[in-house]
C-alpha angles and dihedrals in degrees: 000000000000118000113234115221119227119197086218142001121192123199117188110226083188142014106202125057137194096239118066104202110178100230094044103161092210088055096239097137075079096072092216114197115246148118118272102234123257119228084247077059095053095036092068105039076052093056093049097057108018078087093053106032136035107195117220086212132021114201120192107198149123158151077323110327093203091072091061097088096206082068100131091041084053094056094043085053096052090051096045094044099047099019091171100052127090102259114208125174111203111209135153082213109223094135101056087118088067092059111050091170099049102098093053089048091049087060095036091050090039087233117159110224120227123195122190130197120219106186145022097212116123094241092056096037090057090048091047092049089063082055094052094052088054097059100041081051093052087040092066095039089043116048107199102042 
């Protein structure tokens, strides 16, 4: 069977988030009930379609990804499932601190990190900013981030 190529393909590793912007496009200010998925999840809706599709483009992302704690397993799963795609992982970032190996897995795993900022209030800005300095650090001990 012929693979069918997809320009991109997007997996919620979580629902839910911590921010609840009124306009989220992934519906998340809802709060919707539901289980964030297990790599063992993931691992089987994978299975069933890494045979049929090859995404362009793979997106991680959420509600807020960094809340799902099987984060780095989730990354390492996407690679090794569609080695060829552009892996992303979409993120505001404000749970870096949960995930002290992240930075090393997203060279390892060759996944781009997106960060997205959600506000222009001065509470959340300050908070954003943290998340800035973060990246711009990772960015100098981890070529490639």
């Amino acid at each position: 069977m012929a693979m069918i190529e997809l320009p991109a393909l997007e997996y919620h590793l979580a629902h839910g988030c911590n921010l609840s912007c009124q306009q989220c496009s992934h519906y998340s200010n809802f709060h919707l009930a539901g289980a964030m998925p297990t790599p063992d999840d993931a691992k089987a809706e994978y299975e069933a379609w890494n045979h049929r599709i090859l995404p362009k483009r793979f997106a991680l992302l959420g509600g807020e990804p960094l809340l799902n704690p099987n984060l780095i397993e989730h990354l390492q799963l996407a690679r090794e499932t569609w080695p060829r795609s552009n892996l992303m992982l979409v993120t505001n970032g404000f749970f870096f601190d949960r995930h002290p190996a992240l930075p090393e897995t997203l060279v390892q795993a060759d996944c781009r990190l997106e960060v997205s900022q959600h506000g222009t209030h001065d509470a959340y800005l300050e908070q954003f900013r943290r998340v800035k300095q973060t990246v711009w650090r990772w960015r100098e001990e981890y070529p490639g981030i």
